[in-house]
C-alpha positions as CSV (number, residue, x, y, z in Angstrom):
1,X,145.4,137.8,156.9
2,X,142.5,140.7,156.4
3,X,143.8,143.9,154.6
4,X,144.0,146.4,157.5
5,X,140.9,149.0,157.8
6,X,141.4,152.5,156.7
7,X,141.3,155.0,159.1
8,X,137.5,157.2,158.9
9,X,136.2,153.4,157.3
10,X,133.7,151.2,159.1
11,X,133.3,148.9,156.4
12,X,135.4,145.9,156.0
13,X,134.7,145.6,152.6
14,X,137.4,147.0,150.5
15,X,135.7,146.5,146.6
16,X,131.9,147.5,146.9
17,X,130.8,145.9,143.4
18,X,128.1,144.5,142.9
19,X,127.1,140.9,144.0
20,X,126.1,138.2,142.3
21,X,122.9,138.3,142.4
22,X,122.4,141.8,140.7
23,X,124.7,140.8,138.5
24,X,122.4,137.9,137.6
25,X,119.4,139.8,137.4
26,X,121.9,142.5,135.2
27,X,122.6,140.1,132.3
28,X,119.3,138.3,132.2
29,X,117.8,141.7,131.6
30,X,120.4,142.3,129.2
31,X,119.7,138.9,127.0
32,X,116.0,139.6,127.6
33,X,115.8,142.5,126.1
34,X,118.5,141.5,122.9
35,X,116.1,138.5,122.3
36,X,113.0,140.0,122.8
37,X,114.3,143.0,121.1
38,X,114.1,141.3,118.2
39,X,117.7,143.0,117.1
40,X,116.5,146.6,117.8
41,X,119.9,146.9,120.3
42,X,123.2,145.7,120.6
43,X,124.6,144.4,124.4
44,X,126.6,147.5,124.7
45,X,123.5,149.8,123.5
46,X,121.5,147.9,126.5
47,X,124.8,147.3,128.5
48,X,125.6,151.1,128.7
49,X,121.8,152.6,128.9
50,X,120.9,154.7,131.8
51,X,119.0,152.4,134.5
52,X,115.8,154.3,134.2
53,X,115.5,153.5,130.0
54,X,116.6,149.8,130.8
55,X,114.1,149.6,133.4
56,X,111.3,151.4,130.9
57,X,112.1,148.8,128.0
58,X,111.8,146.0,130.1
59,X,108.8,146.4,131.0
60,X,107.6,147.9,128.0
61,X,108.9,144.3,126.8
62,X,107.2,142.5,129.3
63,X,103.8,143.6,128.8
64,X,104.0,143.4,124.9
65,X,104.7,139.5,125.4
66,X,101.6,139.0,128.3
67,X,99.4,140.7,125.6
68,X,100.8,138.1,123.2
69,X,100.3,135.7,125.7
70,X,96.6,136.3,126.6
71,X,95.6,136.9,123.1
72,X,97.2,133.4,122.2
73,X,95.3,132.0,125.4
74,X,92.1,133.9,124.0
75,X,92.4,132.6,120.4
76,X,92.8,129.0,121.9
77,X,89.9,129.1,124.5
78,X,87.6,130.2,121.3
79,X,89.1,127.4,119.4
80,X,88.2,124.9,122.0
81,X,84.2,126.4,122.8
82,X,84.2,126.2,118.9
83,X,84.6,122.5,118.4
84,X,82.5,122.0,121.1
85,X,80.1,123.6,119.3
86,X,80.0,122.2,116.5
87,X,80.9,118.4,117.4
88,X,78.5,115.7,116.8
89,X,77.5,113.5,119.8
90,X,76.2,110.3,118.9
């Protein structure tokens, strides 16, 4: 049996939390941002931050680890070009 619909309600939901999905996406950010953080916050620091400052670090985050990426990728591509450079073909 449904619980009965409150008068003035058009919703059948009773509980709007969130759903699982944000919820997901919620404590992935969370870990994300504790790991990548290197230690600079706690969960609850991150947990109880106002959405726009979490949103801010994380991608503050995210482009400090593509610009480790891509100067990783750089160093390797002039890696490779270098020992071609110098091998010896016979």
């Amino acid at each position: 049996m449904e619980a009965p619909l409150l008068p003035g309600f058009q919703s059948e939901l009773i509980f709007s939390g969130f759903d699982s999905e944000y919820r997901l996406q919620l404590h992935e950010s969370i870990f994300n941002l504790i790991w990548f953080g290197e230690g600079r916050w706690s969960w609850d620091d991150i947990y109880h931050m106002p959405l726009f400052l979490r949103k801010y670090w994380i991608k503050r985050v995210t482009g400090i680890l593509q610009d480790r990426q891509s100067s990783a990728n750089n160093t390797q591509q002039k890696t490779k070009s270098n020992k071609n450079k110098f091998s010896t073909k016979r």
